[in-house]
Backbone as CSV, one residue per row, in Angstrom:
resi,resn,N_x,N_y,N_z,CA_x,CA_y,CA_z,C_x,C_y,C_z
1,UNK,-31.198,-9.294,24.817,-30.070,-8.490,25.213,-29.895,-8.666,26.717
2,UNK,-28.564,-8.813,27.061,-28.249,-8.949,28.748,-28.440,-7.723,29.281
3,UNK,-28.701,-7.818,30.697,-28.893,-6.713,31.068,-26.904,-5.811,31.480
4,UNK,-26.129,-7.241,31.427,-24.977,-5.837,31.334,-24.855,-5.593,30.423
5,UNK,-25.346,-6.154,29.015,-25.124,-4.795,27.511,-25.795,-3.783,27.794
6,UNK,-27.367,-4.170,28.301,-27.894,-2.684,28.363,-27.112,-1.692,29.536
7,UNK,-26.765,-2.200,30.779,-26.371,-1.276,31.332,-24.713,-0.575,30.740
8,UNK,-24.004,-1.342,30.539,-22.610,-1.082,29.113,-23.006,0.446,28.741
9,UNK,-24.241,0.022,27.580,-24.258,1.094,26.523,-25.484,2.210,27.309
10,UNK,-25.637,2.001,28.353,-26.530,3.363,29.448,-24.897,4.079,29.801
11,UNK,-23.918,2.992,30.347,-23.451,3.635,31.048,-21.907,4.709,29.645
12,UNK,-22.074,4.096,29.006,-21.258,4.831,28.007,-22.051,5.619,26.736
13,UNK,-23.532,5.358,26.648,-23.857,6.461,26.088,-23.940,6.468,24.929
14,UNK,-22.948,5.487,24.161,-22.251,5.956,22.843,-22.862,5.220,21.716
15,UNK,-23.854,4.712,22.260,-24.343,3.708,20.672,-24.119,2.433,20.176
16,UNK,-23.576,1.857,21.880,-23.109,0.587,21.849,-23.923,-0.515,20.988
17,UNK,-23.540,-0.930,19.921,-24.345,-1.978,18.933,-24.933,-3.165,19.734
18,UNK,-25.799,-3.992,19.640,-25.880,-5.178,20.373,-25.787,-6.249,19.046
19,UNK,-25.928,-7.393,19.482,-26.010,-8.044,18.479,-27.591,-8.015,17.513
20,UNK,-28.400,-7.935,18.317,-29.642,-7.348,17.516,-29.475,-5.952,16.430
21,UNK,-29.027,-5.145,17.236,-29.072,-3.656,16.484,-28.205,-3.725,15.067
22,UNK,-27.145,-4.767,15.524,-26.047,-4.986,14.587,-26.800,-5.737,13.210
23,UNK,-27.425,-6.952,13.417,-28.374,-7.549,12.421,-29.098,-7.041,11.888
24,UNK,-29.913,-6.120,12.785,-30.808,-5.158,11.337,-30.480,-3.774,10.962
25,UNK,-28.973,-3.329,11.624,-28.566,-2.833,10.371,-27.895,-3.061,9.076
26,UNK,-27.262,-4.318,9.738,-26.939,-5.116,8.738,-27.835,-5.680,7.648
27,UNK,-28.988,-5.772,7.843,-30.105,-6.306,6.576,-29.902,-5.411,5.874
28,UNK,-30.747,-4.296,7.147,-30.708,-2.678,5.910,-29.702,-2.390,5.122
29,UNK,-28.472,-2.293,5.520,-27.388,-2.199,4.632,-27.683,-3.028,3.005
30,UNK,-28.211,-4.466,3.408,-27.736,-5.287,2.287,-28.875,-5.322,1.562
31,UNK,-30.168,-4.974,1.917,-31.456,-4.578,1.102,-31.203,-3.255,0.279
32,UNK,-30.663,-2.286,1.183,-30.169,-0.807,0.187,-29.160,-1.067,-0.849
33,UNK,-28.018,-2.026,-0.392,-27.017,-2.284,-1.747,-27.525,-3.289,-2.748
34,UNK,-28.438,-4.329,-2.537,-29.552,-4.952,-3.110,-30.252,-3.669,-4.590
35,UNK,-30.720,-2.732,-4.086,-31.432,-1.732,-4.654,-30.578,-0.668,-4.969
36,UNK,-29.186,-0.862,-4.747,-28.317,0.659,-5.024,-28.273,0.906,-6.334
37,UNK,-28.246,-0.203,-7.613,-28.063,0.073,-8.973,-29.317,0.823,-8.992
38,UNK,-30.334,0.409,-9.177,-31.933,0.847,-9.178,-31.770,2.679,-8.887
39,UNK,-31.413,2.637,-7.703,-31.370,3.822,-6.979,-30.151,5.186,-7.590
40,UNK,-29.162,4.376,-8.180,-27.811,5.237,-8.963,-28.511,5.699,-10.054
41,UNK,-29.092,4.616,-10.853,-29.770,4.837,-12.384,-30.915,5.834,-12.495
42,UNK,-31.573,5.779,-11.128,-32.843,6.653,-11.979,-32.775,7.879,-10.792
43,UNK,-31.755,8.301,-10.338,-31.210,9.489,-9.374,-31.304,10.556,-10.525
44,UNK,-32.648,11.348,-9.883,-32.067,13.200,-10.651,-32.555,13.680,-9.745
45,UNK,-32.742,13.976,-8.419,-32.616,14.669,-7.444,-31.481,15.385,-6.624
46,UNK,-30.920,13.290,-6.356,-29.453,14.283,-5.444,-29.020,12.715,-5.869
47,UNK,-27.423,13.280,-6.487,-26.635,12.003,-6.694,-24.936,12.166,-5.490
48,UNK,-24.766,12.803,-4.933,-24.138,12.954,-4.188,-24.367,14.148,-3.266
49,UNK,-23.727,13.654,-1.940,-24.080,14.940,-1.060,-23.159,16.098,-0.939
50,UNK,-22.768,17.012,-0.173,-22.235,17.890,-0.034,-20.879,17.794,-0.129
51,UNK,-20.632,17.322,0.948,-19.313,16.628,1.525,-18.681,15.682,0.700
52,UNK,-19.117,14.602,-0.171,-18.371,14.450,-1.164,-18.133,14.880,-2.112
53,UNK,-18.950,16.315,-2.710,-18.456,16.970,-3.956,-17.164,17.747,-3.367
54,UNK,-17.684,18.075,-2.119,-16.054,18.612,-1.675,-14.852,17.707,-1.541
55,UNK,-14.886,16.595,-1.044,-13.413,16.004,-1.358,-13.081,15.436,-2.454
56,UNK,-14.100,14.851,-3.242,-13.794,14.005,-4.827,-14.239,15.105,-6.008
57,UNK,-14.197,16.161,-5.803,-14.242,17.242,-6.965,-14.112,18.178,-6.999
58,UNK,-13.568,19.300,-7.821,-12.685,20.583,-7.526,-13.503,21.712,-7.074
59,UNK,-14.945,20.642,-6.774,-16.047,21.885,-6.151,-16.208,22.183,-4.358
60,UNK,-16.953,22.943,-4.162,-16.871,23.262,-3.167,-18.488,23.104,-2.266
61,UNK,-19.647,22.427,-3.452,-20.599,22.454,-3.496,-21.301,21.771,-4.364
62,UNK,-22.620,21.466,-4.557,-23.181,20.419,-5.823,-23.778,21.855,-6.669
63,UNK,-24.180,22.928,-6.092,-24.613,23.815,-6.803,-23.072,24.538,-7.511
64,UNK,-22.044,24.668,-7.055,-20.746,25.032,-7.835,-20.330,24.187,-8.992
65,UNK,-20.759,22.627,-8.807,-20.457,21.447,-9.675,-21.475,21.514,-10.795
66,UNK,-22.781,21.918,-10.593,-24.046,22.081,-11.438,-23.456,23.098,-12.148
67,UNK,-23.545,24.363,-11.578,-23.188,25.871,-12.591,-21.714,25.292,-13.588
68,UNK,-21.105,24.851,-12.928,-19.958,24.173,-13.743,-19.341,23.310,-14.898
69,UNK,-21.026,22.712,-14.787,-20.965,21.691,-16.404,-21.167,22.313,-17.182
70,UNK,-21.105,21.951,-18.409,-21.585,22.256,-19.742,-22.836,21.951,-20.140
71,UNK,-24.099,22.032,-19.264,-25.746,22.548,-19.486,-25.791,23.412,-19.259
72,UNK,-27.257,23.100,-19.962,-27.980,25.155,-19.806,-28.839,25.487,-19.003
73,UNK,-29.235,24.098,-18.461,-30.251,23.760,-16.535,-29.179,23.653,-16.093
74,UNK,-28.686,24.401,-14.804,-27.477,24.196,-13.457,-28.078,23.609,-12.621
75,UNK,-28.714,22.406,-13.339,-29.282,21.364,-12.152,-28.187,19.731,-12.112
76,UNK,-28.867,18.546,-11.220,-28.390,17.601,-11.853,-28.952,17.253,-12.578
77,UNK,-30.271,17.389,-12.829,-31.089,16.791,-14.186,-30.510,17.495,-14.988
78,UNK,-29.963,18.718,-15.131,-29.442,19.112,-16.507,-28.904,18.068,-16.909
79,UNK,-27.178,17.969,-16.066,-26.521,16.680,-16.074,-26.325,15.957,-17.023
80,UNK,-27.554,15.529,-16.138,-27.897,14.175,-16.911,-28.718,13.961,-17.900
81,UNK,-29.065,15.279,-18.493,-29.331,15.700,-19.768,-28.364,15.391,-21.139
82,UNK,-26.985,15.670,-20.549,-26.122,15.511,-21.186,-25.903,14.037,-22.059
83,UNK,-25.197,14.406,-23.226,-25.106,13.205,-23.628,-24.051,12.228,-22.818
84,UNK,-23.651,10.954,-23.010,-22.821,10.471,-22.001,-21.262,10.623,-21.920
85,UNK,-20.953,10.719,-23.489,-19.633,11.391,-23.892,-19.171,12.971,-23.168
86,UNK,-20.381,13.842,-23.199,-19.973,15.002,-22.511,-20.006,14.983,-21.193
87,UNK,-20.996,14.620,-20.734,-20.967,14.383,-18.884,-20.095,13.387,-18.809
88,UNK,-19.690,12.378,-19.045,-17.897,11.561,-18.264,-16.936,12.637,-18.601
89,UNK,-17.067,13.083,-19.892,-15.643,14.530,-20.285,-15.739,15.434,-18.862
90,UNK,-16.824,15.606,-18.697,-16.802,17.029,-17.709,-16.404,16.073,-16.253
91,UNK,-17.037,15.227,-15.854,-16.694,14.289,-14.550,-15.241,13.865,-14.650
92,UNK,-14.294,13.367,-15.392,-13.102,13.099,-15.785,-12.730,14.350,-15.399
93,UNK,-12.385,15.351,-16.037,-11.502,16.650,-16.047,-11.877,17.336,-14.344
94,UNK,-12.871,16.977,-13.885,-13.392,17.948,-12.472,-13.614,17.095,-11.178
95,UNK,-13.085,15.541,-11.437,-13.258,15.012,-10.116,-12.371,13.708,-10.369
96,UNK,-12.607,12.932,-9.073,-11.586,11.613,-8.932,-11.756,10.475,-9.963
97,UNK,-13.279,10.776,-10.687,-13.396,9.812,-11.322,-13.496,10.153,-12.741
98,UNK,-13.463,8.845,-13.537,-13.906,8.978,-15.014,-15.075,8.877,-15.662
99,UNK,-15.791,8.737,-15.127,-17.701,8.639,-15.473,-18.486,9.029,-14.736
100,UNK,-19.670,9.449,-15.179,-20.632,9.641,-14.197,-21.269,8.628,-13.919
101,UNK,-21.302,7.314,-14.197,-21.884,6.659,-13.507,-20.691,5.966,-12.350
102,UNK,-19.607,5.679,-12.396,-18.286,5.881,-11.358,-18.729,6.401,-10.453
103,UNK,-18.422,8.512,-10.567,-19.485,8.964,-9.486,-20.149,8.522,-8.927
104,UNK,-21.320,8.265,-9.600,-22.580,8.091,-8.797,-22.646,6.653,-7.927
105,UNK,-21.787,5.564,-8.175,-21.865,4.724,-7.828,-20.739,5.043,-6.102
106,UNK,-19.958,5.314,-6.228,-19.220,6.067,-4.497,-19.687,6.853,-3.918
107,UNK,-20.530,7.925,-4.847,-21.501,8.330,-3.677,-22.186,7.665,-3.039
108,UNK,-23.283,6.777,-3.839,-24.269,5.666,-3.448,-23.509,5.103,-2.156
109,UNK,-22.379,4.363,-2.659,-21.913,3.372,-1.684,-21.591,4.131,-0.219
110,UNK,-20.650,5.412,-0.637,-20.501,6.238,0.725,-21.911,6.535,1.289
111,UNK,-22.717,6.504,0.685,-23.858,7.188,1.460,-24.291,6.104,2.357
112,UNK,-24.239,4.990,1.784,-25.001,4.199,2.310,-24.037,3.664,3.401
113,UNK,-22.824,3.359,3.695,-22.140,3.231,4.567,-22.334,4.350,5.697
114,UNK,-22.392,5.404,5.368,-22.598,6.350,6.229,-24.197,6.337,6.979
115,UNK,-25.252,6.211,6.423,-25.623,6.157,7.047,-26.198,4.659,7.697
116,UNK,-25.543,3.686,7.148,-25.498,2.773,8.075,-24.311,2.285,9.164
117,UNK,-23.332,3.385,9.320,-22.484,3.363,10.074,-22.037,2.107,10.391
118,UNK,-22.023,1.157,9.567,-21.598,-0.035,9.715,-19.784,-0.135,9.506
């Protein structure tokens, strides 16, 4: 790195990428989307975060979206308890998409864009 990138991103503060920083977030990016199916499929913890149940579903929360399905756990493992016919019915009628695996796959991807701010 030159020393006017480093002084650049001293003097602005802001997170100026270099071409290094840029490359390995760039791996990371493509090792996580590498592993994102892996990671969509066997998700019963957290399949989306907050902030997207609020704009891609009529919830306001993942715990409003949980109490909201048709299980009798208001978890996501309930969920995904469900058979697959009833969880896409309930994902169809309550958000942007038609499946739960749809869902889960834009969360994945938003997430991972996000936090690779790429």
């Amino acid at each position: 790195m030159s020393l006017g990138t480093q002084a650049l991103g001293m003097v602005l503060d802001s997170g100026v990428k270099t071409h290094e920083s840029l490359h390995t977030s760039l791996t990371t990016a493509i090792e996580r989307a590498f592993t994102l199916e892996t990671w969509v499929s066997s998700s019963r913890k957290r399949v989306a975060s907050e902030s997207f149940i609020r704009r891609r579903t009529q919830f306001g929360s993942v715990d409003e979206f949980c109490v909201a399905s048709p299980c009798d756990d208001d978890t996501l493992g309930g969920i995904q308890q469900l058979s697959a016919d009833e969880r896409d019915a309930f994902v169809a009628r309550t958000t942007d998409f038609e499946t739960w695996t749809a869902m889960k796959q834009s969360a994945a991807v938003e997430d991972l864009v996000t936090l690779q701010n790429v």
